[in-house]
N, C-alpha and C positions, 0 to 999 in steps of 0.2 A: 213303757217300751212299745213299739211298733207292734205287738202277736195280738190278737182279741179285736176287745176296744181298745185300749192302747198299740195300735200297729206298729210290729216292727218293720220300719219305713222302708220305700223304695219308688224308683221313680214309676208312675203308672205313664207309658207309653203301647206305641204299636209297634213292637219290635218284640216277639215275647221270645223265649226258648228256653228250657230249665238246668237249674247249675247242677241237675243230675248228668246231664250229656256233657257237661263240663266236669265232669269226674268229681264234683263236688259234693260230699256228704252231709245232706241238712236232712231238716224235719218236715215235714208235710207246710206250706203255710197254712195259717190259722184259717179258719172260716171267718165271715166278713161280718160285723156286728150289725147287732138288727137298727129299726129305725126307720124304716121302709122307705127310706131311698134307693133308687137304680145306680149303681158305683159305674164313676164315668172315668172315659180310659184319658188318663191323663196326656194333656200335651207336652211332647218333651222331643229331644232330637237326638242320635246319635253321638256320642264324644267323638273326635277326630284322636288319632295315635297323637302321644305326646300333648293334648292341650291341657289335662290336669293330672302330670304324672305324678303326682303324691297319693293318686288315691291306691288304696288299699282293699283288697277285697278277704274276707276272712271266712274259713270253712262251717265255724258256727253258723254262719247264715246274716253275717250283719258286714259294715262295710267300715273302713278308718281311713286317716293319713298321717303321713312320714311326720314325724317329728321330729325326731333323729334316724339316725342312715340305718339304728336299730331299733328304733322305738315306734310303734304304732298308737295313735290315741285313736281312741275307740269309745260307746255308753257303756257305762256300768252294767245296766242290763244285759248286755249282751256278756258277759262270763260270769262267774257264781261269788266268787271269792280272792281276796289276796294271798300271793302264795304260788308254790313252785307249780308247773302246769307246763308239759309237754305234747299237751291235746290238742293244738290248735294250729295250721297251717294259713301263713299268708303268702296271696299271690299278688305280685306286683309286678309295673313295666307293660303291660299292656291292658288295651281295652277290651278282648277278645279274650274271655277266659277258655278259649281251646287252643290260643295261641300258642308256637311251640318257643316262642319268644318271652313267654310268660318268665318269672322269676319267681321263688318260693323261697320263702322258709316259715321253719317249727318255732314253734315260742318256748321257752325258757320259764318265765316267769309272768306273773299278772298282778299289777297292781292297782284295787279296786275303790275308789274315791269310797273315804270311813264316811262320807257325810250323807250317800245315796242312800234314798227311802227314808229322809228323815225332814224333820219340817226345813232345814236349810236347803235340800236338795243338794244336788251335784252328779247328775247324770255323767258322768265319764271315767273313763280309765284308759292305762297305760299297758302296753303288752311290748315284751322285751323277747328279740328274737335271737335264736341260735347264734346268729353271725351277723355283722353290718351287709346290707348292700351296697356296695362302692359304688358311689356319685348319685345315689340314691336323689332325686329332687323332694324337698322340702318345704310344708306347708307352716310360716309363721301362724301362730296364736295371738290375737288380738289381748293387749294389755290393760287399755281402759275400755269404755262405753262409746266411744269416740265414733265407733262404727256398725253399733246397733241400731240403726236405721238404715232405708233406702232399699234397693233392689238387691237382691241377695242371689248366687247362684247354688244349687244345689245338684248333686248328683250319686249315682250308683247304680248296684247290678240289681236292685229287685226289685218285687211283682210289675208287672207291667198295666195290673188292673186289681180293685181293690178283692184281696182273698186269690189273686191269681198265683202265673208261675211267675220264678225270675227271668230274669236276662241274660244270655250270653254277651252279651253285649252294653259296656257302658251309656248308661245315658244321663244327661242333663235337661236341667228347665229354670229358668228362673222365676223366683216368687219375692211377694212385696211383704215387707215390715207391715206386724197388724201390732198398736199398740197393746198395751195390758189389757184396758179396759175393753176395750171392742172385744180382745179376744176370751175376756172370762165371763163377756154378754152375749156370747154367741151359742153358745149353747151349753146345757147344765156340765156337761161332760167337761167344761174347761173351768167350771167352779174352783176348782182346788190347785190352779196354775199358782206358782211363786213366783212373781214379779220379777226379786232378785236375782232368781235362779233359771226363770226359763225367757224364750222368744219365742214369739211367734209371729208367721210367717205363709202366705196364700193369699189365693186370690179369690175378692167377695163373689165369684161369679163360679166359684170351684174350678174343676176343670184342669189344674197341674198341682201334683203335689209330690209329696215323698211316701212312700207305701213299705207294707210288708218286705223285711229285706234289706232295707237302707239303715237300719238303726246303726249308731257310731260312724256314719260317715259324714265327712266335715259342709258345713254350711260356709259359704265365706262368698269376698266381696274386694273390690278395689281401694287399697286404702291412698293417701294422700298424694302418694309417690308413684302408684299405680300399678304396684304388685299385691298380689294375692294376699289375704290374710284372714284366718279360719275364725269366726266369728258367732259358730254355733256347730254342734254336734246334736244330730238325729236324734230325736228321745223315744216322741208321743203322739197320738195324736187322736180324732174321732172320726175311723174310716179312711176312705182315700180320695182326695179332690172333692167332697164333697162340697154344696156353698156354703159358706160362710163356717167353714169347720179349717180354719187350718192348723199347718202342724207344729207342732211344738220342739222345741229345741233348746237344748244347755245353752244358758250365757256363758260363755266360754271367760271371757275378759272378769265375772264375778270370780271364777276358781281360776287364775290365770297362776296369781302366785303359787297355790296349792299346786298343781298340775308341774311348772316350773321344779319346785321342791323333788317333785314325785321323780323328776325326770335325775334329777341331779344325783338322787339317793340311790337309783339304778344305777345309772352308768349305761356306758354301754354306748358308743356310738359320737355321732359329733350333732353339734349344736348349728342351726341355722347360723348364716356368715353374720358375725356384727361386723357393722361399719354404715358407712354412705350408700345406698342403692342408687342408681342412676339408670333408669329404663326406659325404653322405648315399647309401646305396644301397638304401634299403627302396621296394619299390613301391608307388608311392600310383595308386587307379584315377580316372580319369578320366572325370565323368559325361559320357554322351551330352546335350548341349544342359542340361546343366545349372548347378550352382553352380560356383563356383571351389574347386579343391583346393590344401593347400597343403604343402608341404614343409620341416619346419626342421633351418639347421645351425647350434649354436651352436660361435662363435669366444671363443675366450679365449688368454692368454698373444700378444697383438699391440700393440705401445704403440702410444699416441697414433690416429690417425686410419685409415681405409681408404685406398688407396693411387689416386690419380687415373687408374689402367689396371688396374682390379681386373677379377680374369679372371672368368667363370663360365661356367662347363663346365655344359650341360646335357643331359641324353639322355633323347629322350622319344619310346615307342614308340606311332605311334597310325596310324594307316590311311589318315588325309587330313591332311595338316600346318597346310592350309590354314584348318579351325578352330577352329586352338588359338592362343591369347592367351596369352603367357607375362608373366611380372612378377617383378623381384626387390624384396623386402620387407625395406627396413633395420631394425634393431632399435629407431628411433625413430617406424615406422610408414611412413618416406616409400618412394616407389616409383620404382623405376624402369622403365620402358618394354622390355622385350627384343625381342618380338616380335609383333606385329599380326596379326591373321586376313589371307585371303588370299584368292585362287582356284586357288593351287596344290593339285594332287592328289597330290604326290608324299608316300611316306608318311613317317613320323618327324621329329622334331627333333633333329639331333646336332650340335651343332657349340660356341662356344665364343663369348662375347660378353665385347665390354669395356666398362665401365663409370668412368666420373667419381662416383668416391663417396667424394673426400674430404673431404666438410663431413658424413662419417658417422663415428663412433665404430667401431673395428674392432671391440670384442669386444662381445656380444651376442647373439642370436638372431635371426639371417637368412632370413628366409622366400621359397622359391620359388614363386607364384603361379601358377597355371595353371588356366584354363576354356576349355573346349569350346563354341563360341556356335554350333555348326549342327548340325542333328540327319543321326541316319544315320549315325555313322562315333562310334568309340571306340579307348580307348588305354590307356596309364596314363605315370608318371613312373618311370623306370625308377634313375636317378640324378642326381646334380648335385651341383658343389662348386665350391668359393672359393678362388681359390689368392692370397695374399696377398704 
């Protein structure tokens, strides 16, 4: 775990403020373990509203994401045991934990991988909450090894330096795949990494990492298709951004099934969309008070028609949400209605619409619509897809 030498992780930026002023009930962080290194403040940036709304921040002091619209996955380490547990408040929906936007709920129940602290490993668990969040967004869990390599993103609300405070405020950084070996030659402290069961992850020059804080929050990456998919949970690590010390993380895709299981024997909630994803992620900008911009994704390989609860996931970064007119464009031209101008000020669009569009032909080219109809405030379209 992220506390000691094992840091309960978080991202080390310069943004600091602590989740006590966020009404947040944790423990002191840990002191910084010896080793006489100077703990450098990690490079990392601000989250934007709405760019990873899965994430989950959780009162113990550690971080998760949506797995179902009830279920949070989260480390092992970070709760005690399996079993009934009404101690725990999650806030979700925004990046500003003093936001009044924010979203909560209490946990119910927690279920704690039987295999943590044992030579198999399996740093993770499951927290089942009071009630669903409706339209809750959704982080898939990677199934095979397929995407344990490459550039990884990570993010959270803690320390901002290694033994510091948290953050009010979400932040991200990305760090690069360190294979087994490098990573269990790097220093004694990663002798006892399991292969199997862990990744790791940073950069040989230190300088961004995950810290105090961040434990159970999801590690993930672009998979094939070009949507998100969680590929590591926050474990462990030696320090924070130090060189050649990076942090260690659950193979998520080694316990996928188990996790899968865990999820089923709860209940509780709805399951990421199966079917066909179809997405766009290129940024399209969004004029001030101007024309309409548009976004296409073409589908193919779908027989027969669109399906009468066709999903569309849209995320659109813009300052006032309240002047943006969204629209989806079926391939025969017709339109459909997403969302209307407003007087709301709150900013971005994230969230997921359903639509009756089965008098539409599936495959073709599907256009997302979006204008801006009040001046003073700008955006852009950050992504969108069609899950079939």
């Amino acid at each position: 775990m992220r506390t000691g030498t094992r840091k309960a992780l978080a991202l080390v930026v310069g943004v600091a403020a602590t989740l006590a002023a966020a009404g947040q009930a944790l423990a002191a962080p840990p002191p910084p373990d010896g080793g006489g290194l100077t703990p450098q403040v990690v490079g990392g940036t601000r989250a934007a509203q709405g760019e990873f709304p899965w994430m989950v921040r959780l009162s113990m002091g550690c971080g998760g994401s949506m797995l179902t619209d009830q279920l949070v996955l989260t480390a092992a380490h970070c709760v005690t045991r399996t079993g009934n547990n009404t101690s725990i408040t999650a806030t979700y929906g925004s990046v500003d934990l003093q936001s009044s936007s924010r979203i909560t709920r209490t946990s119910t129940y927690v279920h704690r991988s039987p295999t943590y602290n044992t030579s198999t490993g399996g740093d993770w668990a499951i927290i089942k909450l009071a009630g669903p969040i409706s339209g809750a967004s959704l982080l898939p869990i990677a199934t095979t090894n397929a995407y344990n390599t490459g550039v990884f993103t990570v993010a959270g609300w803690g320390a901002t330096s290694e033994g510091g405070g948290q953050s009010r405020y979400l932040l991200k950084a990305n760090v690069d795949y360190v294979d087994d070996t490098t990573c269990k030659n790097s220093d004694p402290y990663y002798s006892d990494l399991i292969p199997a069961a862990e990744l790791c992850a940073g950069l040989p020059q230190g300088g961004v990492d995950t810290c105090q804080g961040d434990s159970g929050g999801p590690m993930f990456r672009r998979d094939n298709a070009g949507a998100w998919v969680q590929v590591g949970i926050v474990s462990h690590g030696n320090g924070c951004a130090r060189p050649d010390n990076p942090g260690v993380y659950t193979e998520v895709s080694t316990f996928a099934a188990a996790i899968n299981q865990a999820k089923a024997d709860l209940g509780g909630g709805t399951n990421p969309p199966i079917g066909k994803v179809f997405e766009n992620t290129a940024d399209v900008t969004i004029p001030d008070a101007g024309a309409a911009v548009y976004s296409d994704v073409t589908v193919s390989g779908v027989a027969g028609n669109a399906p009468a609860a066709l999903a569309v996931g849209v995320n659109i970064v813009h300052s006032y949400s309240g002047d943006v007119v969204v629209d989806l464009v079926a391939p025969d031209g017709s339109t459909y209605r997403l969302k209307n101008s407003s007087g709301s000020s709150t900013p971005n669009v994230s969230t997921t619409y359903t639509v009756n569009a089965s008098s539409e032909v599936a495959n073709g080219t599907w256009r997302l619509k979006v204008q801006d109809v009040y001046r003073a405030d700008t955006g852009y379209i950050n992504s969108w897809k069609l899950t079939f």
